[in-house]
C-alpha positions as CSV (number, residue, x, y, z in Angstrom):
1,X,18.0,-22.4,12.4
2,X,15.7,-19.9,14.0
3,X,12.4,-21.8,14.4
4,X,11.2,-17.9,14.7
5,X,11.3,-18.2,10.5
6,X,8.8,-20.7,10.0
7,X,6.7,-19.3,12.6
8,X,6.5,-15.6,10.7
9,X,5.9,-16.9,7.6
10,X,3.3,-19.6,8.8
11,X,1.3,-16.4,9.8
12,X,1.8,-14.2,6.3
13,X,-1.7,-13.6,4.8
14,X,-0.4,-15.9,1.3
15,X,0.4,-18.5,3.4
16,X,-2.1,-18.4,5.7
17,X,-4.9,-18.6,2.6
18,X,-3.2,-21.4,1.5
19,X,-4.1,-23.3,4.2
20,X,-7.7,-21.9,4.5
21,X,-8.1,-23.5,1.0
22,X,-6.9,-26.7,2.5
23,X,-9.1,-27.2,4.9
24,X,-12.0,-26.0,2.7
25,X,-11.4,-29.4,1.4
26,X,-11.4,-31.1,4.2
27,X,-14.0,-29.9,5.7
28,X,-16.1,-30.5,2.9
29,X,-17.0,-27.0,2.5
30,X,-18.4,-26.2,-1.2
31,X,-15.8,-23.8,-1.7
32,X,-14.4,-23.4,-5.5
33,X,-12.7,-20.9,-7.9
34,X,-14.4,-20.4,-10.8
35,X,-12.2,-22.2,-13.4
36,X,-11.2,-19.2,-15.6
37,X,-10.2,-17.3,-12.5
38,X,-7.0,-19.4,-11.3
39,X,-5.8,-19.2,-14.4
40,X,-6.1,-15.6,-14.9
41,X,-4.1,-14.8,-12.0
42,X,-1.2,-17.3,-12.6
43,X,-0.8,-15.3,-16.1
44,X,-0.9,-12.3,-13.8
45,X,1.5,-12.9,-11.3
46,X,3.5,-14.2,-14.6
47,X,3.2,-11.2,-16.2
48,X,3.9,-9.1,-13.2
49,X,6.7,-10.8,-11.5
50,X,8.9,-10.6,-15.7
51,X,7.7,-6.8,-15.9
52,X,9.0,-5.8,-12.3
53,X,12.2,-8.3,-13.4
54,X,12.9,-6.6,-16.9
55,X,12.5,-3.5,-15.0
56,X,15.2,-4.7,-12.5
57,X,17.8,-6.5,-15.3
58,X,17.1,-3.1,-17.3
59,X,18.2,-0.7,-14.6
60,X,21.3,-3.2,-13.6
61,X,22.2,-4.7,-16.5
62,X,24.1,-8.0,-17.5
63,X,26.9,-7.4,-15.3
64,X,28.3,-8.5,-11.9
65,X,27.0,-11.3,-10.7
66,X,23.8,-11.6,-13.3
67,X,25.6,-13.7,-16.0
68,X,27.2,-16.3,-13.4
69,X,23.2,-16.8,-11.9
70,X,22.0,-17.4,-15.2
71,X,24.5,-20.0,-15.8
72,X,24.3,-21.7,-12.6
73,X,20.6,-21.9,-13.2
74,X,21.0,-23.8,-16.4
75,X,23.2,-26.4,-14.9
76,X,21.4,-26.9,-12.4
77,X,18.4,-27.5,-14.5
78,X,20.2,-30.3,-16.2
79,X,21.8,-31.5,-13.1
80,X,18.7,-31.8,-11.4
81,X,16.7,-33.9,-13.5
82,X,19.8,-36.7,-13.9
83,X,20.3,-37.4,-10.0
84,X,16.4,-37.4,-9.6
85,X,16.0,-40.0,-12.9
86,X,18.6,-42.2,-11.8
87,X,17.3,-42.4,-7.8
88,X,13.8,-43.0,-9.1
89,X,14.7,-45.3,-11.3
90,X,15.2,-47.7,-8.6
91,X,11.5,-48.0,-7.8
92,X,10.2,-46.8,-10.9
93,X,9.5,-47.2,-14.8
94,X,11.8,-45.4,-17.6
95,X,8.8,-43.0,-18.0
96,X,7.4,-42.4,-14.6
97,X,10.8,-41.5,-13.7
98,X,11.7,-39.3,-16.7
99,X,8.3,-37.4,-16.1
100,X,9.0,-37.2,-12.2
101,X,12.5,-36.2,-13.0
102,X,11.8,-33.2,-15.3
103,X,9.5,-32.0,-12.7
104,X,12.1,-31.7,-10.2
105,X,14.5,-30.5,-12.6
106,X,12.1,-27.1,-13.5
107,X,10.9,-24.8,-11.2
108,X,7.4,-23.4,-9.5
109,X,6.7,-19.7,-10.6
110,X,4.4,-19.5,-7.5
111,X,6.9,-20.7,-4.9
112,X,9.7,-18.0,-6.2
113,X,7.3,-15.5,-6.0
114,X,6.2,-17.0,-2.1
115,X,9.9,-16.5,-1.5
116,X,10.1,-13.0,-2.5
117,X,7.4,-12.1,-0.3
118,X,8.8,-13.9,2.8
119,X,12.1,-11.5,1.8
120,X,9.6,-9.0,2.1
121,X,7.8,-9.5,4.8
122,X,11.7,-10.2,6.6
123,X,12.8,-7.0,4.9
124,X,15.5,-8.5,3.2
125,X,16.8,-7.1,-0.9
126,X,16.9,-9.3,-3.7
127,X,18.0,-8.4,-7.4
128,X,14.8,-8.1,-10.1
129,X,17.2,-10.2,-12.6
130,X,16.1,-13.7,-10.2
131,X,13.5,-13.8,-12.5
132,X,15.6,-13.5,-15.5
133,X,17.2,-17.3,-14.0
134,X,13.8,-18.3,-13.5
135,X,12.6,-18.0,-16.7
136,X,15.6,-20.2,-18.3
137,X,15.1,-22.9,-15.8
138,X,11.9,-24.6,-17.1
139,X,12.7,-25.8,-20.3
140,X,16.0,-27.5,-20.2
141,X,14.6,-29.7,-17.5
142,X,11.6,-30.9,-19.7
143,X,14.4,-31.6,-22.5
144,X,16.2,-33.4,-20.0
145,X,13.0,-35.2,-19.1
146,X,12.5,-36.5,-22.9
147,X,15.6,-37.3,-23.7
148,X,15.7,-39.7,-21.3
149,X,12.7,-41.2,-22.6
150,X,14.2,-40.8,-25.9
151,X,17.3,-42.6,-25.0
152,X,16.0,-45.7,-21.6
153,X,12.4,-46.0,-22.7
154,X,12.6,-46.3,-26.5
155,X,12.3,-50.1,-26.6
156,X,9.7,-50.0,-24.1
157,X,7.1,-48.1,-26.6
158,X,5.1,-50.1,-28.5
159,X,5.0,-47.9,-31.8
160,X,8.8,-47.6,-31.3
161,X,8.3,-44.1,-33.4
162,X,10.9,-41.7,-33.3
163,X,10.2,-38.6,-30.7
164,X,9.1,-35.3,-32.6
165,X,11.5,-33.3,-31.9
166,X,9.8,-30.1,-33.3
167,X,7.3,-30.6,-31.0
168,X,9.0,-31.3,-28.2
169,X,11.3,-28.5,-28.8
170,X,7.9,-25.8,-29.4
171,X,6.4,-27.6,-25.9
172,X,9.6,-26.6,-24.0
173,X,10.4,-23.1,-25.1
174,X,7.2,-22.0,-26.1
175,X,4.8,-23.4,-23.5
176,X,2.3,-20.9,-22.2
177,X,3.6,-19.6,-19.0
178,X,7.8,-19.3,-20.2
179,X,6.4,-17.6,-23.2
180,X,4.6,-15.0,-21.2
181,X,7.2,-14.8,-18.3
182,X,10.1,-14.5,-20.9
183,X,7.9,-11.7,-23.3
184,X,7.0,-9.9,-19.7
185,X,11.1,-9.9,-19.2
186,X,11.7,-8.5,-22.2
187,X,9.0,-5.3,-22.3
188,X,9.9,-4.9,-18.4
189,X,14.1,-5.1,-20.1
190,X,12.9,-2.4,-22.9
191,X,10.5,0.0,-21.0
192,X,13.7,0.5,-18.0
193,X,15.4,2.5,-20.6
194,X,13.0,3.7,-23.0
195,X,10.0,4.1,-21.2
196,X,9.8,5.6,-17.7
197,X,6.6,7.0,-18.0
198,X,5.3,3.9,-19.1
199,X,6.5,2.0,-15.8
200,X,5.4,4.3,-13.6
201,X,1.7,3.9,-15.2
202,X,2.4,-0.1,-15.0
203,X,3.2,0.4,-11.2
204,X,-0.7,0.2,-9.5
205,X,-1.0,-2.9,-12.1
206,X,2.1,-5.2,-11.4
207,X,2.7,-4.0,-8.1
208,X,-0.6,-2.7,-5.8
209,X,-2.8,-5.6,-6.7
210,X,0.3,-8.2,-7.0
211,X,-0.1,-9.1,-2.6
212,X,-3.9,-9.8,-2.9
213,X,-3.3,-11.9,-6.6
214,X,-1.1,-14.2,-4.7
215,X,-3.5,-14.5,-1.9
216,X,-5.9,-15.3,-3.9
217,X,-3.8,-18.1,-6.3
218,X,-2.5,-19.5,-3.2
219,X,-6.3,-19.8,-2.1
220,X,-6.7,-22.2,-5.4
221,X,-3.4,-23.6,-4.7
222,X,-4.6,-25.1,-1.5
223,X,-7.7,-26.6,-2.5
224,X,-6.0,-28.1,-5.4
225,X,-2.9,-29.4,-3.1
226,X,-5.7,-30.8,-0.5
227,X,-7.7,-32.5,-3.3
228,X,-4.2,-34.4,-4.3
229,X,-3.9,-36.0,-0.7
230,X,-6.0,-38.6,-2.0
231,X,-3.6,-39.9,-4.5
232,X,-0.7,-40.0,-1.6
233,X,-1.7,-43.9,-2.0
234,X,-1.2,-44.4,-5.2
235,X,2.2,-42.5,-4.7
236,X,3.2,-44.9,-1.9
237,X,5.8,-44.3,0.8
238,X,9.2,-44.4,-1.6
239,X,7.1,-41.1,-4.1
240,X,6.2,-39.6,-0.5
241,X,9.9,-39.2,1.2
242,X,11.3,-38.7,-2.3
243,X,9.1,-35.5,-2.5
244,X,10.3,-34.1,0.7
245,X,14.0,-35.4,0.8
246,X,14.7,-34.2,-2.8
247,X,14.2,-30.4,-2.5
248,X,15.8,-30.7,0.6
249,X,19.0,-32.5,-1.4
250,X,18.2,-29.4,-3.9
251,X,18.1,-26.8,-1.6
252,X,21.5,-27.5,0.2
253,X,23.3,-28.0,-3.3
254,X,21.9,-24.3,-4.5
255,X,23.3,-22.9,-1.3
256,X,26.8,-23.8,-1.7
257,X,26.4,-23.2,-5.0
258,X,25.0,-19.4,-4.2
259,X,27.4,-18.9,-1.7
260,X,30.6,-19.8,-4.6
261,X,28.8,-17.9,-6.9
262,X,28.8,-14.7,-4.5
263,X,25.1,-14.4,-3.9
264,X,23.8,-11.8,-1.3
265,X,21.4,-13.8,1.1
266,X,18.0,-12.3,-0.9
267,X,19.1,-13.5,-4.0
268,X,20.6,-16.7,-2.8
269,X,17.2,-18.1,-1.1
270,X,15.5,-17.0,-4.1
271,X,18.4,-19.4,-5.8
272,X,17.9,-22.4,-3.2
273,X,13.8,-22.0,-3.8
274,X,14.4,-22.3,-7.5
275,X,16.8,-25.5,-7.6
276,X,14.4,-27.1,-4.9
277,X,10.7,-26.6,-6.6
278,X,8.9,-28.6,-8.6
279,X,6.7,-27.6,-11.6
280,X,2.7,-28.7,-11.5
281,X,1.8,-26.4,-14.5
282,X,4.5,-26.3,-17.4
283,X,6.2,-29.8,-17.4
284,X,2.6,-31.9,-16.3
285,X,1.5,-30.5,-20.1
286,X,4.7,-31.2,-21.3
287,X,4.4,-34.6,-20.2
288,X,0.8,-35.9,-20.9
289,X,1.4,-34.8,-24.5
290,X,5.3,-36.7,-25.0
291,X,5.3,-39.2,-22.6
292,X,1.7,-40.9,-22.3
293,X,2.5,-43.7,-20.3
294,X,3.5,-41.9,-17.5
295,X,1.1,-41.7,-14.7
296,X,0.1,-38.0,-14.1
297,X,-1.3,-38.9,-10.5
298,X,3.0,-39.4,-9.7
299,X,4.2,-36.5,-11.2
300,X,1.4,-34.1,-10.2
301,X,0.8,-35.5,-7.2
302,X,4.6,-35.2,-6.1
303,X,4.8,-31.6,-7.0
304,X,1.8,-29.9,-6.4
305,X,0.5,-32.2,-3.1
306,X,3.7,-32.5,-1.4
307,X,6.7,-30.4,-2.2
308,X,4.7,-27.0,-3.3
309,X,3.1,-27.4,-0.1
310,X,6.5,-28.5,2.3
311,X,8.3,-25.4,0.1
312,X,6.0,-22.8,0.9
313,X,5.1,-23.6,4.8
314,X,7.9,-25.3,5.6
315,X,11.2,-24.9,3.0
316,X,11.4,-21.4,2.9
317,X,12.1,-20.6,6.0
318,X,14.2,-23.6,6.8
319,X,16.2,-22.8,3.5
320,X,16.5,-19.2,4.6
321,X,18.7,-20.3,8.0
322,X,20.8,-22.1,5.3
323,X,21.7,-19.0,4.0
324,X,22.2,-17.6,7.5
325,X,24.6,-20.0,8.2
326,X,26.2,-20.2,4.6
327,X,26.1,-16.0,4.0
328,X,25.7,-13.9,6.9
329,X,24.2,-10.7,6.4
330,X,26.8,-7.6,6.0
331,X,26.0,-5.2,8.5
């Protein structure tokens, strides 16, 4: 690939704050977010990134190649989650690995929307309806995830209750950020063809400030991903090269996959990104609620300390020579 890639998007202002977050923490400055403030721009970019999407999917529609993403999105978010339970399994408990698992199998908002502005930045289109397969790729792996609890770890509980399904079911569709990202989808979806006045006074909102909000999450993410190096221990070496070797397993998979599925390059390393993230938001409060004996310092730890961070300095732009190599560019 063209080492030029990783280079470039080392140096991109999100990027680049990640990393001055990092060393914050390692410095031992007494740098800190506020804690309301992190969250109030992850349920911006949420918000913004399903607006500009609906917009998208409304101007396009639900032809060409928007219904064959959306599926390969969905199997791969069951795919996913069964090759990582099975591998970890050979190290690991039933729940540790289901929790791990479902991780892998779902997605990282924040990385998808890193990608987009790396195809930015590289001047490269995508299709607004990446976010439609974005939103459907976080719950099925979480259903996945306690399934397999349900089904391997059963006679390992001690209350041997039966799983609540309800609850489980409300966790997974209706968790904070897929219920915003999906409800942002829809008003984007509506206000495309009933409402252009109404986008156009949405655009200083979701799209002037969205740059700086992403520098400014990524600033968060980096103290948080720094201040998770300590538990690399606990994770020990097998957790370590399974957080790095997986998305890159992923990652190839979702770029044959794109390439079958007639993905232009833009919207096929927006693909690749999804199938090789990790969630550290959704599927961690999934987890700690259904599946209490899993250790959150492995499934957190995995995600947000090691492959958000390989993804977003590292993946993207080794993911995006994938797609040179598996779609050229038309020129």
């Amino acid at each position: 690939m063209d080492t030029s890639l990783i280079l470039q998007n080392l140096l991109t202002p999100p990027v680049l704050f990640f990393f001055l977050g990092a060393i914050a923490v390692l410095v031992r400055s007494d740098l800190e977010i506020p804690a309301p403030l992190p969250k109030l721009f992850s349920l911006y970019l949420l918000l913004a990134i399903g607006f500009k999407g609906g917009v998208e999917l409304g101007h396009s529609g639900f032809g060409g190649q928007v219904i064959p993403t959306m599926g390969a999105a969905i199997l791969m978010s069951l795919f996913v989650p069964l090759v990582c339970f099975f591998i970890l399994r050979i190290k690991l408990d039933v729940f540790n690995s289901a929790a791990i698992a479902a991780a892998y199998g779902s997605i990282s908002a924040v990385t998808f929307i890193t990608a987009e502005s790396f195809l930015q930045s590289q001047s490269i289109a995508y299709d607004g309806f990446m976010v439609a397969a974005l939103a459907l790729m976080e719950s099925p792996a979480i259903i996945i995830g306690l399934i397999l609890v349900n089904i391997s770890g059963r006679q390992s509980r001690p209350d041997k209750k039966a799983m609540n399904w309800g609850s489980v079911m409300h966790e997974a569709m209706l968790n904070g950020s897929v219920y915003l990202l999906v409800g942002s989808l829809i008003i984007g979806f509506v206000a495309a063809s009933q409402s252009p006045a109404g986008i156009e006074k949405m655009d200083p909102f979701v799209n002037k400030l969205f740059y700086g909000a992403l520098c400014f999450f990524l600033l968060d993410m980096g103290i948080l991903a720094a201040q998770r190096l300590k538990d690399l221990q606990k994770a020990g070496a097998f957790l370590i090269f399974f957080s790095v070797l997986m998305p890159l397993f992923s990652g190839v998979l979702g770029g044959f996959i794109a390439k079958f599925i007639g993905l232009g390059p833009g919207n096929a390393l927006l693909f690749i990104v999804l199938c090789a993230s990790a969630s550290y938001i959704a599927v961690p409060a999934a987890m700690r609620m259904t599946v209490p004996e899993a250790n959150p310092s492995y499934y957190i730890t995995t995600a947000l300390g090691l492959t958000f961070p390989f993804n977003i300095i590292i993946g993207i732009p080794l993911y995006m020579g994938l797609v040179n190599k598996l779609i050229p560019a038309v020129a």
